[in-house]
C-alpha positions, 0 to 999 in steps of 0.5 A: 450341246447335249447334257454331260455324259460322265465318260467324257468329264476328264476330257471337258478340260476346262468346262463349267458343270451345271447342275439341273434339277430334274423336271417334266421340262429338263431340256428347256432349262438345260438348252437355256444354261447351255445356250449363252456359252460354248464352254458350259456342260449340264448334269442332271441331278434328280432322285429318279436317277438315284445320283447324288454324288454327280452334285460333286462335279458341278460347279454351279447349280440351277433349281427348275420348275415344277410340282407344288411343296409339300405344305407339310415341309413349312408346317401347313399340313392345312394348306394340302387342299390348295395344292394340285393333289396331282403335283405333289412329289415329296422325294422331289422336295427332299432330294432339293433340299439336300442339294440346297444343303450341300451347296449352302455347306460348300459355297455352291453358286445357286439359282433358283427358277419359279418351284426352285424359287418356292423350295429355296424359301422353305429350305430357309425357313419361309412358308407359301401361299399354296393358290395365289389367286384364294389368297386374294392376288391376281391369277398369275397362272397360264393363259386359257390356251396353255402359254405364259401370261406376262405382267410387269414386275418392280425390281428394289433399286437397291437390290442386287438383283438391280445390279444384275438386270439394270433396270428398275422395272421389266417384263416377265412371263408367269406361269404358277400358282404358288407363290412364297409368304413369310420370307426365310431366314437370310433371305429379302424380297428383291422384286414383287409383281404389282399386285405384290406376289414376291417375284425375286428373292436374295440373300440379306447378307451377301458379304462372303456367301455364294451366289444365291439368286431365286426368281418367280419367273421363268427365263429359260423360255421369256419370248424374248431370250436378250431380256435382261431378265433371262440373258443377265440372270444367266451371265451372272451365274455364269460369273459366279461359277468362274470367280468361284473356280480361281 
């Protein structure tokens, strides 16, 4: 299914509208949202098609990947030398931020992936390590020949994110540099990497709040698409989406 055309809206009936952040790697993550279930349609939200408002008909949003925060939005100008000069898109950031905004103002399910993850933090309040190697972590950037490097991750027993994927510890893909530090207000760490990057992050206080789920790793292209860590995290979202709707 191709992302939603506007003019056929009225007549999706039923569908459940995603909103998907605009990225180099758009279709990746739309094919992974539209892939689990035949009744599920995909916007793309972005500044450079200047739609804003199209956030008013999705019911369930997911932040992708992509280029570094500006340091500048978590009071650390200083850490801009960290950053990939050539990664940085500041109306990118603004333009994630108010989405988070408007689905925080009106209980919008939100998962956030790798950058989603990192600009959901800021948004909170939290800041970033910009170059997790310099900061004295394992690299947990591409291997020499461009793909994901994979490495385990330990998930909180007592997590809701352990209710979601049922295990305690898994398999994920790694493809960054940047990783969150501080933890935002509101937020707690629901998984970490062995060397302890922050690999999962979701609400302290979930009673009466939207679905709000940000993760380091990328789901939309794990080697192995029935992962608990790619499939549940997706069927969860999806959840939400229709419990929102009654």
């Amino acid at each position: 299914m191709n992302a939603l055309n506007p003019s056929h809206l009225g007549r999706s009936g039923g569908a459940y509208i995603i909103g998907v952040t605009d990225c180099s790697k758009f279709d990746i993550y739309s094919n992974w949202v539209l892939s689990y279930n035949e009744n599920v349609e995909v916007i793309r939200l972005g500044y450079k098609m200047n739609n804003f408002d199209e956030i008013e008909k999705c019911h369930g949003i997911v932040l992708t990947g992509g280029e570094d925060v500006h340091p500048r939005f978590y009071n650390m100008s200083e850490y801009y030398p960290y950053c990939y000069e050539d990664d940085i898109d500041e109306q990118r950031d603004e333009f994630e931020f108010k989405v988070l905004e408007y689905t925080e103002k009106n209980g919008i399910p939100v998962l956030g992936i790798c950058r989603g993850m990192q600009v959901g933090n800021v948004f909170f309040g939290g800041t970033l390590i910009p170059d997790i190697p310099t900061w004295g972590k394992f690299d947990h950037s591409k291997m020499p020949d461009k793909s994901d490097r994979y490495h385990e991750i330990i998930v909180n027993p007592s997590s809701w994110l352990n209710s979601i994927v049922n295990t305690d510890k898994g398999l994920v893909n790694s493809n960054h540099h940047q990783s969150t530090d501080r933890t935002g207000k509101g937020l707690v760490v629901s998984a970490i990497s062995p060397d302890g990057v922050t690999e999962a992050m979701e609400r302290l206080y979930p009673t009466g709040k939207s679905f709000l789920l940000f993760v380091q790793w990328h789901p939309e292209r794990l080697k192995d698409q029935q992962s608990p860590f790619s499939k549940n995290l997706h069927e969860a979202l999806l959840n939400a989406i229709i419990l929102n709707r009654k």
